[in-house]
N, C-alpha and C positions, 0 to 999 in steps of 0.2 A: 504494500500500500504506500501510493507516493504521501509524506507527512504533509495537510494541507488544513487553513482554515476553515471552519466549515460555517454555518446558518447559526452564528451565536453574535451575541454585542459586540459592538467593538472595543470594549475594553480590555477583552481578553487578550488583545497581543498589541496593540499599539504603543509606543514608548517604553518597552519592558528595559530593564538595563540590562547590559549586554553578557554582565555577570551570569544572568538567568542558563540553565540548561534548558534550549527547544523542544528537546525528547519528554524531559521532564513537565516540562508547562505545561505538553500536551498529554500525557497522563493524569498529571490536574483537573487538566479540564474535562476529558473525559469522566473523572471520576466522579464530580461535581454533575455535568451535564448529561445525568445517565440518561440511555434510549428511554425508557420507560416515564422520563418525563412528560408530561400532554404539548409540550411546547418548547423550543431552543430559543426563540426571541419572540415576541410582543407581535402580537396579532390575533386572529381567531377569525373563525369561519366569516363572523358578518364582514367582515373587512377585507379578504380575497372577494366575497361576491360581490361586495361593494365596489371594488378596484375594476373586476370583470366588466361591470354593469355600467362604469364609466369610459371604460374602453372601446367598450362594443356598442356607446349608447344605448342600452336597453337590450339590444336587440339580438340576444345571444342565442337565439331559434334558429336563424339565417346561418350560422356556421355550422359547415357540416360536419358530420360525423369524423371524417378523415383525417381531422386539423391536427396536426402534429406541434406536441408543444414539449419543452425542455424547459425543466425546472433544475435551474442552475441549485449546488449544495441547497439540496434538498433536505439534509437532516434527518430525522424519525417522520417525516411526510406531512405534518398535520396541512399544508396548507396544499401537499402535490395529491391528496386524498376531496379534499376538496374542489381542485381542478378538475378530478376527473369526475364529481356526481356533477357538478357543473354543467360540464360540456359533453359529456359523455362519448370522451375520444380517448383515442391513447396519450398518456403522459409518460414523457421519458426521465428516470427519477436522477440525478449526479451525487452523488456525496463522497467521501473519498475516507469514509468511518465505515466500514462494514458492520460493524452492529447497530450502528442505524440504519441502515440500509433492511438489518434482517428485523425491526421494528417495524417499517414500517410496510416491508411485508406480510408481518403478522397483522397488523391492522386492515391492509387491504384485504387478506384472506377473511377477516372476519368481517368486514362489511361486503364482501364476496364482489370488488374491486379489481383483483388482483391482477385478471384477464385486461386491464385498462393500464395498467403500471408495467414500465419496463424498466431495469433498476443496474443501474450503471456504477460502477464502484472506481472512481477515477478524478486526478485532481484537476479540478476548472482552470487551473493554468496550461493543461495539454491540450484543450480545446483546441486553438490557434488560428488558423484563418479556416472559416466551415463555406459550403459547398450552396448555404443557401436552403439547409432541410430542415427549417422550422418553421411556424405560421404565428408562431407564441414564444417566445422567453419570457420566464417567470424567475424570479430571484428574491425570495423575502428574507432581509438580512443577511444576505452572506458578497452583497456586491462589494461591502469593504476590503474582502479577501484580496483581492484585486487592486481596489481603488477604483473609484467611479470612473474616471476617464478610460480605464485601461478595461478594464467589465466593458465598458457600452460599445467601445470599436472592438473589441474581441466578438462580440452577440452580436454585433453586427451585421457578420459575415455568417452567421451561425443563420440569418431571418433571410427568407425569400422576401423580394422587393413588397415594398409596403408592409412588409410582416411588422408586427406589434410587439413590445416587451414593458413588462411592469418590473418596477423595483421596490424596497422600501432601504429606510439609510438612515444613519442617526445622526443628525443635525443641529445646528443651532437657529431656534423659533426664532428669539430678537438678538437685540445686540444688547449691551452691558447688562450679562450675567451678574447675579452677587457674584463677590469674589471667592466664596468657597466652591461656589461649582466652578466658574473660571479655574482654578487652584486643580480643582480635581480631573476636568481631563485635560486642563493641560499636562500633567503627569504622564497619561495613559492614552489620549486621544487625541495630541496638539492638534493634527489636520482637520478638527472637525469642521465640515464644510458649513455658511450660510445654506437657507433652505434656498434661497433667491439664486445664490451661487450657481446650485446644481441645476435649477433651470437655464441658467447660457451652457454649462457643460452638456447637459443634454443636445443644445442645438448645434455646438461643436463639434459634439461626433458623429451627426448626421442623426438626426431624428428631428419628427414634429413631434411638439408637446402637446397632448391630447388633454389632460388632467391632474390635478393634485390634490390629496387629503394628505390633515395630520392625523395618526392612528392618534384616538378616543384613550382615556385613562384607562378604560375598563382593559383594550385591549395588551395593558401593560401587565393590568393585576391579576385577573378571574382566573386567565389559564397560562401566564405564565411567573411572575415575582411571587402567586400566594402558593404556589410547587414550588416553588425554588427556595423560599425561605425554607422550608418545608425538609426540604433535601438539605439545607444548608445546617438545620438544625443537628442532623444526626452526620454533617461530616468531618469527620476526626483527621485533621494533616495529620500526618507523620512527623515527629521534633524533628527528626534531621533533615526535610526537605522543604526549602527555603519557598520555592515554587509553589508548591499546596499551601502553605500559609499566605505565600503573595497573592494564589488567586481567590481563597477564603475570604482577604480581606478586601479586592477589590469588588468580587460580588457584592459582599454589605456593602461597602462603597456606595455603587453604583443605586442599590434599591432606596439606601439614604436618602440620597441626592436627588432620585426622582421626588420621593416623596416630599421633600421640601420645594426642590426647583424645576417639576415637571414645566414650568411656563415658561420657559427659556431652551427647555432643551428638549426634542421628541424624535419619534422615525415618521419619515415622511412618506407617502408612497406617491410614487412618480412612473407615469402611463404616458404610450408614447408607439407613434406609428416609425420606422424606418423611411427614412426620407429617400427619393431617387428622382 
């Protein structure tokens, strides 16, 4: 398995010092962000339908069955499970974690899905220039992996002309943050993009911008921060690994800070036709 970010915050790897072991980190995270969680980042069902339903104008009857869609790190699936009761077409699932990949196999098989999902175990930077065999890119939280710039000309090439791609990305709402959340991802997140920013980035690398929402508090808490405290309750670092303690404390961190300064800071979701 190539070692690759997957569909989690972006706190998890941005600014780490360089001290950090990667091997390690990522066993952290892993441990932390087991399959079996409902969620890797902030969203939920009404908020994929909701993205769909802006994209497609209403009018998600008219694409047909065939539509071939890639759901960039996919994660445990919660929202590439939703693509497919959606649209009721094949979705192609990327994550480059095979026990999540074998989550959310089990999940499709029990909503009896599974005939819809093709499940690809491979890291999103091998992509590289695509042939044009998608009709949908979908990415919910994991386009940081990459970096916005470098995600949207890579899916680029991935969409047949005029193909469509959603994203979501974590952002800054306004400008003069209090200073403790400035503080806190300048740490761990200095690039964090303006929300406005990443609308010229979008037209940069060749897309029309069709739509934007900020995801809703709910979709922060319900099914993913009230699991994750949840898991974070019962997990014990190891003393001697520096790493499981860095990322124990920037999870709290991070649910901290929303709960105080959600109004400065969210993930956005951004919808968007392939220009030609």
């Amino acid at each position: 398995m190539v070692t690759l970010r997957v569909s989690m915050p972006a706190y998890l790897f941005n600014g780490r010092e360089p001290t950090m072991n990667h091997d390690k980190m990522m066993n952290a995270i892993y441990e932390i962000f087991d399959p079996a969680l409902p969620r890797l980042a902030p969203g939920d069902d009404a908020v994929t339908r909701r993205a769909l339903d802006l994209l497609f104008n209403g009018g998600l009857g008219r694409l047909s069955s065939d539509v071939r869609v890639l759901d960039v790190g996919c994660g445990n699936g919660s929202q590439t499970l939703c693509l497919a009761r959606e649209l009721g077409c094949r979705v192609t699932a990327l994550d480059n974690h095979q026990p999540y990949l074998d989550e959310l196999q089990r999940r499709a098989q029990a909503e009896e899905l599974s005939h819809l999902i093709q499940l690809i175990c491979a890291d999103m930077n091998t992509l590289g220039d695509g042939e044009g065999e998608y009709d949908l890119v979908w990415a919910e939280g994991s386009a940081f992996v990459m970096g916005i710039s470098q995600a949207l000309r890579a899916w680029r090439t991935q969409l047949v002309p005029g193909g469509a791609l959603g994203f979501t990305d974590l952002v800054w709402l306004q400008d003069e943050a209090p200073a403790a959340c400035r503080d806190f991802f300048a740490g761990i997140c200095p690039d964090m993009p303006h929300a406005d920013a990443v609308k010229q980035t979008v037209a940069d690398c060749g897309y029309e911008l069709v739509d934007t929402f900020t995801l809703p508090d709910h979709a922060w808490w319900e099914n993913f921060y009230v699991h994750l405290k949840e898991r974070l309750v019962g997990f014990q670092p190891a003393e001697d690994c520096e790493e499981s303690r860095a990322m124990l404390e920037m999870a709290h961190g991070e649910i901290e800070n929303y709960r105080k300064y959600s109004d400065w800071f969210g993930y956005v979701f951004y919808l968007m036709r392939r220009a030609d």
